[in-house]
GUPA-31261 format. One record per residue (C-alpha): x, y, z; residue in one letter; residue number from 1. Coordinates in steps of 0.02 Angstrom, whole numbers, plus 50000, padded with zeros to 5 digits. Example, Ala and Ser with C-alpha at 12.3 -4.5 7.8 and 13.67 -1.06 7.14 Angstrom:
// GUPA-31261
(lumlum (50615, 49775, 50390), A, 1);
(lumlum (50684, 49947, 50357), S, 2);
***
This chain:
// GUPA-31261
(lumlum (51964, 51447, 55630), X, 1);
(lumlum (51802, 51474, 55541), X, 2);
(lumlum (51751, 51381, 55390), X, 3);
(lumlum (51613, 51384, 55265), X, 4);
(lumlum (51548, 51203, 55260), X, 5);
(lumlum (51411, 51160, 55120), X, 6);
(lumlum (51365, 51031, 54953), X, 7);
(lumlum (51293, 51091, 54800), X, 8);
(lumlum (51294, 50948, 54663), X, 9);
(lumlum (51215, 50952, 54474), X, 10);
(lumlum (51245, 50824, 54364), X, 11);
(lumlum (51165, 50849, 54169), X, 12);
(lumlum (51102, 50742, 54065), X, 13);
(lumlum (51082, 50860, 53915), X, 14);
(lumlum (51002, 50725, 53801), X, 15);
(lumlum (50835, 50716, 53925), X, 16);
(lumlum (50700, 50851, 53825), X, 17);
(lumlum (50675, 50952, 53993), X, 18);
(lumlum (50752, 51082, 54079), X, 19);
(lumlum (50736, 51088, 54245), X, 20);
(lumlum (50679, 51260, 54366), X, 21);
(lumlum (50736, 51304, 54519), X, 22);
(lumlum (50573, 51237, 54629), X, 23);
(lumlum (50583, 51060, 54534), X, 24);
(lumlum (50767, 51068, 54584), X, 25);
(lumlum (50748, 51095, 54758), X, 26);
(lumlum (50625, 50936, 54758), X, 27);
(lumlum (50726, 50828, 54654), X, 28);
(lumlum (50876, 50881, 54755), X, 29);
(lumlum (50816, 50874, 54952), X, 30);
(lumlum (50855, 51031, 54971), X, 31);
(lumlum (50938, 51057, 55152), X, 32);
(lumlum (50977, 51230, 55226), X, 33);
(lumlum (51086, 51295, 55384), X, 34);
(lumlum (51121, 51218, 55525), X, 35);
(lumlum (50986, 51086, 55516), X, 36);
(lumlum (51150, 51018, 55418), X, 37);
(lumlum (51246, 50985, 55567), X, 38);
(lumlum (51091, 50880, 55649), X, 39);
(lumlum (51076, 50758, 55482), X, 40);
(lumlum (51242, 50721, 55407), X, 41);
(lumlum (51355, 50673, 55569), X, 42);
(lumlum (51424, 50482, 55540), X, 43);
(lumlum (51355, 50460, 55377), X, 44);
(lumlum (51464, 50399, 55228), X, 45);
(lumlum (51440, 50565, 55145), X, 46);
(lumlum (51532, 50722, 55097), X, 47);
(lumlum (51445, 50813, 55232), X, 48);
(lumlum (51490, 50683, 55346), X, 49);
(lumlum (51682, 50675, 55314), X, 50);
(lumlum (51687, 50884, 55324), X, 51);
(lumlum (51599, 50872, 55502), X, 52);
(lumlum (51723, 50736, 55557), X, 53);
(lumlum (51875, 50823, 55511), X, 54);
(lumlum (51799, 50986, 55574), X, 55);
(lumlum (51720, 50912, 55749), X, 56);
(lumlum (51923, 50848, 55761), X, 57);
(lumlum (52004, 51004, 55744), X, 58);
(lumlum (51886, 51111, 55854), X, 59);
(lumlum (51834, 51210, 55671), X, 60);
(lumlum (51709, 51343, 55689), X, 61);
(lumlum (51586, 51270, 55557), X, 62);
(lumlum (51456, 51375, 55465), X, 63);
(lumlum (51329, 51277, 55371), X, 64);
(lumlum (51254, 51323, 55184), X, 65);
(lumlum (51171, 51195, 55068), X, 66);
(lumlum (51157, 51017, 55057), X, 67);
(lumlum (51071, 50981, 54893), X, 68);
(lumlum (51127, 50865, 54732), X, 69);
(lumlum (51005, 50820, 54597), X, 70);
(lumlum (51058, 50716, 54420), X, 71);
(lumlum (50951, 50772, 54314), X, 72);
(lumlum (50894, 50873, 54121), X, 73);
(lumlum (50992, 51026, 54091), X, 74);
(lumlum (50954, 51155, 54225), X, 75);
(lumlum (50862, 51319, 54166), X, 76);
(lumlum (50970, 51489, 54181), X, 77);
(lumlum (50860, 51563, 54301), X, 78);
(lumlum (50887, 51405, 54398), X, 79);
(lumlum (51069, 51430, 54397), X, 80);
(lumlum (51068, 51572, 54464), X, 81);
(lumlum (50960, 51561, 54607), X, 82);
(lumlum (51060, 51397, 54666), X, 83);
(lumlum (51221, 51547, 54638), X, 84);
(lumlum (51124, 51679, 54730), X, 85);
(lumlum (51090, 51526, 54890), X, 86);
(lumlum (51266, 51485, 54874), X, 87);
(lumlum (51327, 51676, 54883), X, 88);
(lumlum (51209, 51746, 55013), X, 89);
(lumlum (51308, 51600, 55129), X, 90);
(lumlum (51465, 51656, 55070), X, 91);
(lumlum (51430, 51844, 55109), X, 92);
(lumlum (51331, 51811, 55288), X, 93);
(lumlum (51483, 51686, 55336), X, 94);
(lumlum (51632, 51822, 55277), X, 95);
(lumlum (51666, 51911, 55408), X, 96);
(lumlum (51814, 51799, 55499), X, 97);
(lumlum (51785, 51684, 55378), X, 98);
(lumlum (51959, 51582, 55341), X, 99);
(lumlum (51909, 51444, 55209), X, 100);
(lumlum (51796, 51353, 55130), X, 101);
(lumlum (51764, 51171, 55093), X, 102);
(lumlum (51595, 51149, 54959), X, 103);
(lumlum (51548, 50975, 54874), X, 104);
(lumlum (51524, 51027, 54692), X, 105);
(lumlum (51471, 50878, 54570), X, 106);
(lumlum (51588, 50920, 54417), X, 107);
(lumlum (51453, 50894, 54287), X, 108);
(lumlum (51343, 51052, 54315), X, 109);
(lumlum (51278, 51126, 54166), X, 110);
(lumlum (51121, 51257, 54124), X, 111);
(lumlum (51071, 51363, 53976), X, 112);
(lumlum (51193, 51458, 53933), X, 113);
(lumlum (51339, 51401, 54062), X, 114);
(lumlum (51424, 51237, 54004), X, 115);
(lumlum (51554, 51234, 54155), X, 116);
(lumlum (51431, 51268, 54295), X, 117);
(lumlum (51550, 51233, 54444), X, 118);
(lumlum (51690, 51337, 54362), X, 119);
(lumlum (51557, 51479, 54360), X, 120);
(lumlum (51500, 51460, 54561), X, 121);
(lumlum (51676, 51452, 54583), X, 122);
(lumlum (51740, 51622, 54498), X, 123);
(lumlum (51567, 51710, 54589), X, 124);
(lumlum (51648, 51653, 54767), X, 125);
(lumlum (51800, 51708, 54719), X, 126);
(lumlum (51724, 51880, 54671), X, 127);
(lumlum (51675, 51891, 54849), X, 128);
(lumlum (51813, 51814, 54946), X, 129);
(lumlum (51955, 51848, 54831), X, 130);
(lumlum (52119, 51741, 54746), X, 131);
(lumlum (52197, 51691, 54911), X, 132);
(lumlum (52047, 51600, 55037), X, 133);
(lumlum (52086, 51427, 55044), X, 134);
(lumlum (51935, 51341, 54928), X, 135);
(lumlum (51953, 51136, 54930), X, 136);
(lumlum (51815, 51067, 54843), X, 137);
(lumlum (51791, 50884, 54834), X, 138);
(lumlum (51700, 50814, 54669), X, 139);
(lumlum (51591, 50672, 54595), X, 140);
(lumlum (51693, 50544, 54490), X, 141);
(lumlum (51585, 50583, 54360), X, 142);
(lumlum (51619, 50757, 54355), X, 143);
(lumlum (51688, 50834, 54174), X, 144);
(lumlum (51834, 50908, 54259), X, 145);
(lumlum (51925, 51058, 54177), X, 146);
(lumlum (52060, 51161, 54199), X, 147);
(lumlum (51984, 51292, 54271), X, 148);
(lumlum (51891, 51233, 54414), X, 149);
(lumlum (52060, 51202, 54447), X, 150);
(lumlum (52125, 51353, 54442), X, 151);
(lumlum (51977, 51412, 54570), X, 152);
(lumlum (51989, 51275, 54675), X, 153);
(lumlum (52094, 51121, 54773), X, 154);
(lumlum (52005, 50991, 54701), X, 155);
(lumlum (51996, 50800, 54760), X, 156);
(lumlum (51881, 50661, 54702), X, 157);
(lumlum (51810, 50508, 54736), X, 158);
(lumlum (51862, 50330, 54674), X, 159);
(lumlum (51734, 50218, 54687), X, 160);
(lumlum (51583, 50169, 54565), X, 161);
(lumlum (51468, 50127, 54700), X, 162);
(lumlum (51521, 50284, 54782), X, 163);
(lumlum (51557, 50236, 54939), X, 164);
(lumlum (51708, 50336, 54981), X, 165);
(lumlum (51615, 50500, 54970), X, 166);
(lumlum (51651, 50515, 55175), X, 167);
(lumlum (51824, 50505, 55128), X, 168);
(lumlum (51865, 50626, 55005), X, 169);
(lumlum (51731, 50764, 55122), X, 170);
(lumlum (51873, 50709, 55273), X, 171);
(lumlum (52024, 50736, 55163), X, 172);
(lumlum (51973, 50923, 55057), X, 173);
(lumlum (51917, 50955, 55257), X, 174);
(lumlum (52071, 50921, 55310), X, 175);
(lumlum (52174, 51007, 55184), X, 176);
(lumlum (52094, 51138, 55190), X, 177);
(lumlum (52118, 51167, 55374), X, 178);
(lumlum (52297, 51122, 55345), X, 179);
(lumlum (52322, 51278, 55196), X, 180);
(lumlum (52251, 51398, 55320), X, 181);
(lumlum (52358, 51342, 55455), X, 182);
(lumlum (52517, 51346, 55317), X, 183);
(lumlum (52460, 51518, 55232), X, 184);
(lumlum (52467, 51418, 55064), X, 185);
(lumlum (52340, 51313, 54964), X, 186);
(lumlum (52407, 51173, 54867), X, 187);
(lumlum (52398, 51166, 54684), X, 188);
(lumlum (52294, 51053, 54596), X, 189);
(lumlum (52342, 50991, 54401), X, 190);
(lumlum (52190, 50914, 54284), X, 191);
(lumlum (52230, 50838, 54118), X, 192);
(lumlum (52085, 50785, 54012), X, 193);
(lumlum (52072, 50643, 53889), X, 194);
(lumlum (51977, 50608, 53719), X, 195);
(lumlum (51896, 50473, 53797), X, 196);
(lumlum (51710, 50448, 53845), X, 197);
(lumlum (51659, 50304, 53991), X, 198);
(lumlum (51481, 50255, 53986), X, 199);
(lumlum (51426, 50247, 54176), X, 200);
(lumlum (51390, 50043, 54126), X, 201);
(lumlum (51580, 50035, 54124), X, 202);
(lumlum (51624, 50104, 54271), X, 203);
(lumlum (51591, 49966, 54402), X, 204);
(lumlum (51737, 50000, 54520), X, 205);
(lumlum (51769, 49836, 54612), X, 206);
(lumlum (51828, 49748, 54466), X, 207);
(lumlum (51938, 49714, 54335), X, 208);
(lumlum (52015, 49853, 54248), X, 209);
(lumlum (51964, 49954, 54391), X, 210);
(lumlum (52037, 49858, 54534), X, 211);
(lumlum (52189, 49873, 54459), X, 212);
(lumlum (52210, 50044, 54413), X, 213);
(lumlum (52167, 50116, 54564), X, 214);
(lumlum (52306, 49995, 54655), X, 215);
(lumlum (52417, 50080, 54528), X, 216);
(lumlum (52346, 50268, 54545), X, 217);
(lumlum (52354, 50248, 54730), X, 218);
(lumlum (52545, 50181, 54738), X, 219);
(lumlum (52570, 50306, 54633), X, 220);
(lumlum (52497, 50437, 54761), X, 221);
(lumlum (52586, 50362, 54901), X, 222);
(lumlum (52772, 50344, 54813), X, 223);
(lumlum (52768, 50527, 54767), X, 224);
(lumlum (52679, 50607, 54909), X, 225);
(lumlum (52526, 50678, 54834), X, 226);
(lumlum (52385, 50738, 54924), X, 227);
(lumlum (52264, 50675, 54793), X, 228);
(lumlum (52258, 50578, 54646), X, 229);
(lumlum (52089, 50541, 54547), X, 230);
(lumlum (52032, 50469, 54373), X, 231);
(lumlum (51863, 50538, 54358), X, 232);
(lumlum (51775, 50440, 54220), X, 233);
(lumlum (51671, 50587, 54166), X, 234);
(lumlum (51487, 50596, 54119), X, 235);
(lumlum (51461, 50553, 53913), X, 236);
(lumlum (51269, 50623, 53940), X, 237);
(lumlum (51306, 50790, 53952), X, 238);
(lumlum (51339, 50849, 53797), X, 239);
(lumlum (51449, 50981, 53781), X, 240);
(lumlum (51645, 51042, 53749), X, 241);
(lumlum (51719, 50995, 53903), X, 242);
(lumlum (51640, 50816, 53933), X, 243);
(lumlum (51777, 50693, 53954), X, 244);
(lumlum (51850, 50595, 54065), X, 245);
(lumlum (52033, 50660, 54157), X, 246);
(lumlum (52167, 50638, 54279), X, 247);
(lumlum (52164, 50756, 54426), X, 248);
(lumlum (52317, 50774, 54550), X, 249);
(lumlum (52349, 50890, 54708), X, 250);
(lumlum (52498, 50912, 54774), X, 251);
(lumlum (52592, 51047, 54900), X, 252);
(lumlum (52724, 51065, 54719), X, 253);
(lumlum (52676, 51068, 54561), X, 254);
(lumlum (52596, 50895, 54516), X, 255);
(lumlum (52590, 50947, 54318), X, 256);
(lumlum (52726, 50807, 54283), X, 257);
(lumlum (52638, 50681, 54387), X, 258);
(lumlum (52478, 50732, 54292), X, 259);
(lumlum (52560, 50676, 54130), X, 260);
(lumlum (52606, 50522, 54166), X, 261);
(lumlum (52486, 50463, 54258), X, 262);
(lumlum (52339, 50520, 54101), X, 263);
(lumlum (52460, 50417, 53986), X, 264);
(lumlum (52445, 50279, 54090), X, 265);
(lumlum (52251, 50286, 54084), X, 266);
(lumlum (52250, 50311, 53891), X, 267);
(lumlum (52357, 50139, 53865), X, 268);
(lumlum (52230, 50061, 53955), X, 269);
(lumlum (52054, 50144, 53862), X, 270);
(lumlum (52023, 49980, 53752), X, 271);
(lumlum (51963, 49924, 53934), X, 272);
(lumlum (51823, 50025, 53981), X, 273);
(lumlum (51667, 49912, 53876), X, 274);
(lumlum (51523, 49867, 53969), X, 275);
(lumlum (51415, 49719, 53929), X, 276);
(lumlum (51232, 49752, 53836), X, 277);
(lumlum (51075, 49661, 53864), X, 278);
(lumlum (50907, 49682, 53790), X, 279);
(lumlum (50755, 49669, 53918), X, 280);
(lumlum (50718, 49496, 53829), X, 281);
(lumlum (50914, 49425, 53854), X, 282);
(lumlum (50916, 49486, 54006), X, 283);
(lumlum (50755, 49394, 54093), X, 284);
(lumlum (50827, 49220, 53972), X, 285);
(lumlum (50968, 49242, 54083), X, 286);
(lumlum (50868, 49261, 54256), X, 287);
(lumlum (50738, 49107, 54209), X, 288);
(lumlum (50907, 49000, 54174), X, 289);
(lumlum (50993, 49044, 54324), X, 290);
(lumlum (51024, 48925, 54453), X, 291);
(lumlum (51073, 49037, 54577), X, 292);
(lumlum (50991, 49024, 54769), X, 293);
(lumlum (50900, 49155, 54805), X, 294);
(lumlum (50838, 49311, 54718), X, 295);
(lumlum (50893, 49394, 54534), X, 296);
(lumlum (50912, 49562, 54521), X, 297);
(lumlum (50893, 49636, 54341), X, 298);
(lumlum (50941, 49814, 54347), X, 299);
(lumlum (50873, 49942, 54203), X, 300);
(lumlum (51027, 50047, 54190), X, 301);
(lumlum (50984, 50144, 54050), X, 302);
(lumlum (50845, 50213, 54156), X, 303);
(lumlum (50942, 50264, 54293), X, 304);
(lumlum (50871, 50446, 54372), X, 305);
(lumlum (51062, 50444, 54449), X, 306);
(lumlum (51116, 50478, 54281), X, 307);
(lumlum (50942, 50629, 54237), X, 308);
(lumlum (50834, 50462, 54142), X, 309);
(lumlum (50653, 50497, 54181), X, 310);
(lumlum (50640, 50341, 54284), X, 311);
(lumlum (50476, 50305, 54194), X, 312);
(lumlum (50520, 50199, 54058), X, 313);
(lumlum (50436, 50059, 54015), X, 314);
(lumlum (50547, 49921, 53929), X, 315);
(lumlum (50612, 49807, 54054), X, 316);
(lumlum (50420, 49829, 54134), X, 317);
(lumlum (50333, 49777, 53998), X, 318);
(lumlum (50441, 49613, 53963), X, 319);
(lumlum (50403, 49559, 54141), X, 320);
(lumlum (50216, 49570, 54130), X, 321);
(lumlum (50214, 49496, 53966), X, 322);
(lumlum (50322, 49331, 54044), X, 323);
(lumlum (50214, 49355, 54192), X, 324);
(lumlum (50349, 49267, 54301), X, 325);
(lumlum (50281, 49172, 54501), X, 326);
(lumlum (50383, 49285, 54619), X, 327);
(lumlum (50409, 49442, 54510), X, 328);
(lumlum (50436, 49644, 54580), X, 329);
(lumlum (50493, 49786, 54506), X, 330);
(lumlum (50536, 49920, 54628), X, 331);
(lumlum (50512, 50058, 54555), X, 332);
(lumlum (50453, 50150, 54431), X, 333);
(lumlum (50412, 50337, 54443), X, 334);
(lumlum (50251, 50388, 54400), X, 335);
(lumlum (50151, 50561, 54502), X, 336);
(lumlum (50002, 50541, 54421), X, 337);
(lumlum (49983, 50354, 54435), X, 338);
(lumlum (50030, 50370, 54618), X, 339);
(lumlum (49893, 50502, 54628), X, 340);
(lumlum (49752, 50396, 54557), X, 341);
(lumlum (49798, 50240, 54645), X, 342);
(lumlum (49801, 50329, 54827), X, 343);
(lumlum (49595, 50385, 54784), X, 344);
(lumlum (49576, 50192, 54810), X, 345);
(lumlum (49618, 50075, 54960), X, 346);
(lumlum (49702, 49926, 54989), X, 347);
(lumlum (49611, 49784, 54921), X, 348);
(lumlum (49540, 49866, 54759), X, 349);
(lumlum (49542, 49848, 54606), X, 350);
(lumlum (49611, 49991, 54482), X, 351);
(lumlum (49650, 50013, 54294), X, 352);
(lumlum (49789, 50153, 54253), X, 353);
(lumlum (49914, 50207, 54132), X, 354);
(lumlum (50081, 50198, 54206), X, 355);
(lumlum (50240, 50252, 54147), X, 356);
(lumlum (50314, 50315, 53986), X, 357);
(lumlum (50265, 50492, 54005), X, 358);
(lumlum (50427, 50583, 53980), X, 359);
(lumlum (50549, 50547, 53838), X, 360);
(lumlum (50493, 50427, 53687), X, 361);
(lumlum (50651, 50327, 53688), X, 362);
(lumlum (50609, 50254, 53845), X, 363);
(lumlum (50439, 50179, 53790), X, 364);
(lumlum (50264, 50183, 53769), X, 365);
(lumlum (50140, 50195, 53898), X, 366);
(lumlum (50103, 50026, 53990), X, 367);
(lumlum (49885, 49989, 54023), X, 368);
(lumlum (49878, 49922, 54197), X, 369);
(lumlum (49717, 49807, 54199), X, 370);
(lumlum (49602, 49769, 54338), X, 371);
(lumlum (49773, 49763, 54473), X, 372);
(lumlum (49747, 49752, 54661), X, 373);
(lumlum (49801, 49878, 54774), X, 374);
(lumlum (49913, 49781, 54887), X, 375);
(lumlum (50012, 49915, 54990), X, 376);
(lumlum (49996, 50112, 54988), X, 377);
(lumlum (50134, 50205, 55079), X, 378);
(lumlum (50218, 50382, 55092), X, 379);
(lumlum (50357, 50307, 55032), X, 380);
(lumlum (50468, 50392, 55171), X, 381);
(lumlum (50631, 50295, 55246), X, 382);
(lumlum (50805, 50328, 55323), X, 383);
(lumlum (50926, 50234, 55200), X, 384);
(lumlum (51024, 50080, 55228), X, 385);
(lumlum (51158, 50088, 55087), X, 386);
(lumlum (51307, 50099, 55099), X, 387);
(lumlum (51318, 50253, 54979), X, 388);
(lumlum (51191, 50334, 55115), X, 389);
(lumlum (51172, 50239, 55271), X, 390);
(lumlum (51077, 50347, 55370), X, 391);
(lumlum (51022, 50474, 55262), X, 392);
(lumlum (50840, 50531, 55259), X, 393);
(lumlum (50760, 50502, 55091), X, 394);
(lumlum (50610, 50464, 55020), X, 395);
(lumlum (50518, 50379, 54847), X, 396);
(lumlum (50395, 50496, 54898), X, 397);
(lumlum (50209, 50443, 54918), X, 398);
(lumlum (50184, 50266, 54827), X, 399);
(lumlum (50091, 50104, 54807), X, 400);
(lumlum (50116, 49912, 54772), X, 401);
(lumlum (49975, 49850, 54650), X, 402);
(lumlum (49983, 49654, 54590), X, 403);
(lumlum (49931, 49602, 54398), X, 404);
(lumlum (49937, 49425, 54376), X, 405);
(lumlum (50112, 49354, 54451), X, 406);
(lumlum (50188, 49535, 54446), X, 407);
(lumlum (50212, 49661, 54561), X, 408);
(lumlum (50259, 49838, 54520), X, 409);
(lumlum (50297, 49993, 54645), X, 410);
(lumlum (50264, 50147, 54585), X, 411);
(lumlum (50333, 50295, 54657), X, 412);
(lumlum (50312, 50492, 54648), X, 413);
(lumlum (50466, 50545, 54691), X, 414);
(lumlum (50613, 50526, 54567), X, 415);
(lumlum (50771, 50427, 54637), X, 416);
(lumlum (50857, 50276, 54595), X, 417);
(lumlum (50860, 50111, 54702), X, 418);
(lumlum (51016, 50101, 54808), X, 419);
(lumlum (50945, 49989, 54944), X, 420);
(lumlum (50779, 49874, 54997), X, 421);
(lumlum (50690, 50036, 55058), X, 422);
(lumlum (50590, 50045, 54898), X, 423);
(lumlum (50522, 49879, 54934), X, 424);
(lumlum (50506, 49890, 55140), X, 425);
(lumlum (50410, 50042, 55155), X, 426);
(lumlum (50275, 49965, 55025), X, 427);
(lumlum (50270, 49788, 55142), X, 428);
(lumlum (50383, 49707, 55034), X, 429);
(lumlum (50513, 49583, 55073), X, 430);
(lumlum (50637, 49541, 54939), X, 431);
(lumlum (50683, 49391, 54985), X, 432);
(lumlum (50514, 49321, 54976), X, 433);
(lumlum (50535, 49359, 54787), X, 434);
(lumlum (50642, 49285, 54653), X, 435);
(lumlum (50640, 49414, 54507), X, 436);
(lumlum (50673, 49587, 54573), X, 437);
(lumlum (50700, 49726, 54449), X, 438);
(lumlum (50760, 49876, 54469), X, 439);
(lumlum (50827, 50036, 54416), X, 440);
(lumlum (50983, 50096, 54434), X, 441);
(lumlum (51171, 50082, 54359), X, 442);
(lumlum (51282, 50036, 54491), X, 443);
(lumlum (51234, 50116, 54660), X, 444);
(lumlum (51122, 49966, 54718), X, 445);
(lumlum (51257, 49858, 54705), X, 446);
(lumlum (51318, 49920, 54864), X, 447);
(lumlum (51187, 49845, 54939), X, 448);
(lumlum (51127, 49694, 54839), X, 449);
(lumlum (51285, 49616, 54798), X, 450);
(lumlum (51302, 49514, 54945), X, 451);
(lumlum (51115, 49479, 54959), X, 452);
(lumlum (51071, 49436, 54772), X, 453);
(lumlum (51096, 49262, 54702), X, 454);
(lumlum (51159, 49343, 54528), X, 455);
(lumlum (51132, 49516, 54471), X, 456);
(lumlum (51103, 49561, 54270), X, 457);
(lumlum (51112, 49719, 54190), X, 458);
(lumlum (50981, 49770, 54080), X, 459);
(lumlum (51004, 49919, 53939), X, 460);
(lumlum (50849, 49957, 53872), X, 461);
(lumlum (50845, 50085, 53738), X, 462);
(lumlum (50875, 50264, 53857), X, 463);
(lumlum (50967, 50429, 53894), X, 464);
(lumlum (51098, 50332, 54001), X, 465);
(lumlum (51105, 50176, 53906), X, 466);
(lumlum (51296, 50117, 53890), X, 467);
(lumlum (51304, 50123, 53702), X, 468);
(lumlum (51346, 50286, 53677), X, 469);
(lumlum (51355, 50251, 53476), X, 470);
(lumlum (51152, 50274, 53508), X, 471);
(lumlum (51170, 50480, 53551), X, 472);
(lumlum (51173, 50618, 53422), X, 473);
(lumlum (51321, 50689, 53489), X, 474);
(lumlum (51347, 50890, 53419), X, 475);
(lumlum (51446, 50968, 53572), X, 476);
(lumlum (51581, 50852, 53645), X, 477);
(lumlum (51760, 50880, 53538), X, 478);
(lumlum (51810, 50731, 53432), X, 479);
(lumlum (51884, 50658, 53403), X, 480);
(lumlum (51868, 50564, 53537), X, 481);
(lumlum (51867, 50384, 53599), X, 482);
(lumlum (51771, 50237, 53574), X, 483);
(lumlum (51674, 50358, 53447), X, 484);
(lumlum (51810, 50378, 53355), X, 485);
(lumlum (51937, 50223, 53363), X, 486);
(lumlum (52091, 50301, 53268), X, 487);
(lumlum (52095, 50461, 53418), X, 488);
(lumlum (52251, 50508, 53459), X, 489);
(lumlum (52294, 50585, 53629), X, 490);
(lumlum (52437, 50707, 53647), X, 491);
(lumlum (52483, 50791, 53803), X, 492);
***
């Protein structure tokens, strides 16, 4: 049995002013080619690593295309189609013998000109291996799912906000998709979608009204022997026709019915899905009052590059150095050109730069960086420790610690978001020696930091993935739709 193994993921944040080519999308992405796949991914908690479990199991004849996933801008058409033309050359060097494929595919792709960008690799597969190859496909839970990726494709998703059952839902499209090729049948797959819009803020999985609806979605799966049941909240920052969140079900019969029920059940409970918002200011009150032992994490999530935000901004930066708090970090902000200047010096000096704030206005001006010491330069390389990653090469490229008064700030030069203490190691840092430690991400780091951290705040600074989605211009996504619109009706 021969299978096509591979993960291709683009999430867009159409409200970012760029657009991203194909060479900037290769770097943002860690782009990863062939079989050097089969040396990185094994035991991980990734996609990769549940498709090489399953496949390892079963004695599958594996052949290896592209691990690569990037949130960012809007890609650029010509960068859309040379991810395609990667994609297909796989595709057509793996056909002959080839029985199925199994492809990680984000569910909020978009480029100029191609709004649905995983229905679109999807139909160019199919061009090449035609109607009846077995394609499972498993998917982000913020993918904008639509109807016809699953007609193209078995889809499954993941259910967790950290997403740490991405191993799991690699193992399971793995797995079914060995299982349709032994049957001669693929299963079909059913996607409802709802007028409803979940800022990522919301989406915190391992709490209330999450907790409990996936208890229910996955009783639900269980009673009526589904393969796959997922409520994938969607990704309100891409702004276009089919954003929205939706109900996906696979099942060997027709899981239309189930489908149905299962999006009313979601749509009684939209009222739910708020997320608290905190100004940089109310946010550090909050950390100088707490009495927690230990350290506070504030996380920026507005300027979350898991979500395309620059990564630059300067909001929750500039409050910090203005309280100028004993025992303050912030790992990390991105910043190339900073980076660059501060690596002509060594440790020890003394340097004056402007850091951050170079990308889109909304996330703030420019900070001056005054006479600051060079504490720690690095290349900002590291194998990660999350949970979301464990394992897992990556990199904030090459960086730097400097120190201003009470205040230290990493700067990095390659643009990620902090899921772990990496950030902070590989610059000398220890962050428990520290008792403010800010950060930027949405919910990712939690993973990690939420049974280290004394308390944890969220921050939304004014920015493309801040959770008040009242703040967007939207011009794209159908209304009406909810919380936008409170009088939406939904009608199946």
């Amino acid at each position: 049995m021969k299978i096509l193994i591979g993960h291709c993921g683009h999430e867009a944040n159409t409200f970012a002013s760029r657009v991203l080519d194909f060479e900037t999308f290769k770097d943002y992405s860690n782009w990863l080619q062939g079989d050097v796949l089969k040396e990185t991914f094994p035991d991980t908690p990734t996609y990769l690593g549940g498709m090489l479990e399953a496949g390892n199991e079963f004695d599958v004849d594996m052949v290896f295309s592209i691990a690569a996933e990037a949130p960012a801008p809007l890609l650029s058409h010509e960068c859309a189609e040379s991810i395609l033309a990667e994609i297909l050359q796989d595709v057509k060097a793996a056909q002959d013998g080839l029985d199925g494929i199994c492809y990680m595919l984000h569910g909020a792709g978009c480029a100029e000109g191609i709004d649905d960008l995983e229905s679109y690799i999807l139909q160019n597969i199919r061009n090449i291996v035609g109607d009846k190859m077995p394609i499972c496909v498993p998917l982000d839970l913020h993918g904008n799912i639509t109807p016809e990726m699953a007609r193209l494709a078995t889809l499954f998703g993941i259910k967790q906000y950290p997403h740490v059952d991405c191993k799991e839902a690699g193992l399971l499209a793995m797995k079914t998709c060995i299982e349709s090729i032994e049957r001669g049948e693929s299963p079909q797959t059913a996607c409802i979608r709802l007028p409803l819009l979940i800022p990522c803020s919301a989406g915190y999985t391992f709490a209330e009204p999450f907790t409990s609806i996936l208890t229910f979605l996955e009783e639900y799966k269980n009673t009526h022997k589904l393969i796959d049941v997922t409520f994938f909240h969607g990704f309100p920052y891409c702004d276009r026709d089919i954003t929205g969140s939706s109900i996906v079900v696979t099942s060997w019969s027709d899981p239309s019915e189930h489908a149905a029920v299962l999006a009313d059940y979601i749509w009684q409970r939209r009222s739910d899905f708020t997320a608290e918002s905190l100004s940089a200011s109310e946010a550090l009150d909050l950390a100088e009052d707490s009495a927690a032992a230990g350290f506070i994490v504030i996380n920026e999530l507005s300027d979350n590059a898991g979500g395309g935000a620059p990564g630059d901004g300067t909001h929750l930066l500039r409050e910090l150095l203005a309280r100028d708090l004993p025992k303050s970090i912030f790992g990390y902000i991105y910043d190339k050109e900073a980076v660059t200047e501060i690596h002509k010096g060594k440790v020890g000096d003394k340097i004056s730069f402007q850091l951050g704030g170079k990308t889109e206005p909304m996330h703030g001006d420019p900070l001056f960086i005054n006479n600051a010491r060079i504490v720690s330069l690095s290349d900002g390389d590291h194998i990660s420790t999350s949970p979301v990653q464990a394992g897992v090469p990556h990199s904030i490229g090459r960086s730097a610690r400097v120190r201003t008064g009470n205040v230290e700030i990493i700067i990095g030069s390659k643009l990620t978001q902090t899921y772990d203490d990496r950030p902070f190691l590989v610059t000398g840092a220890d962050i428990e020696q520290y008792r403010y430690v800010c950060l930027k991400s949405a919910h990712h780091f939690h993973a990690y930091f939420d049974d280290r951290a004394g308390e944890i705040i969220p921050c939304d600074t004014p920015g493309i993935v801040s959770g008040n989605l009242s703040a967007f211009n939207y011009e794209h996504v159908k209304r009406p739709i909810y919380p936008l619109d409170k009088e939406t009706v939904f009608l199946i």
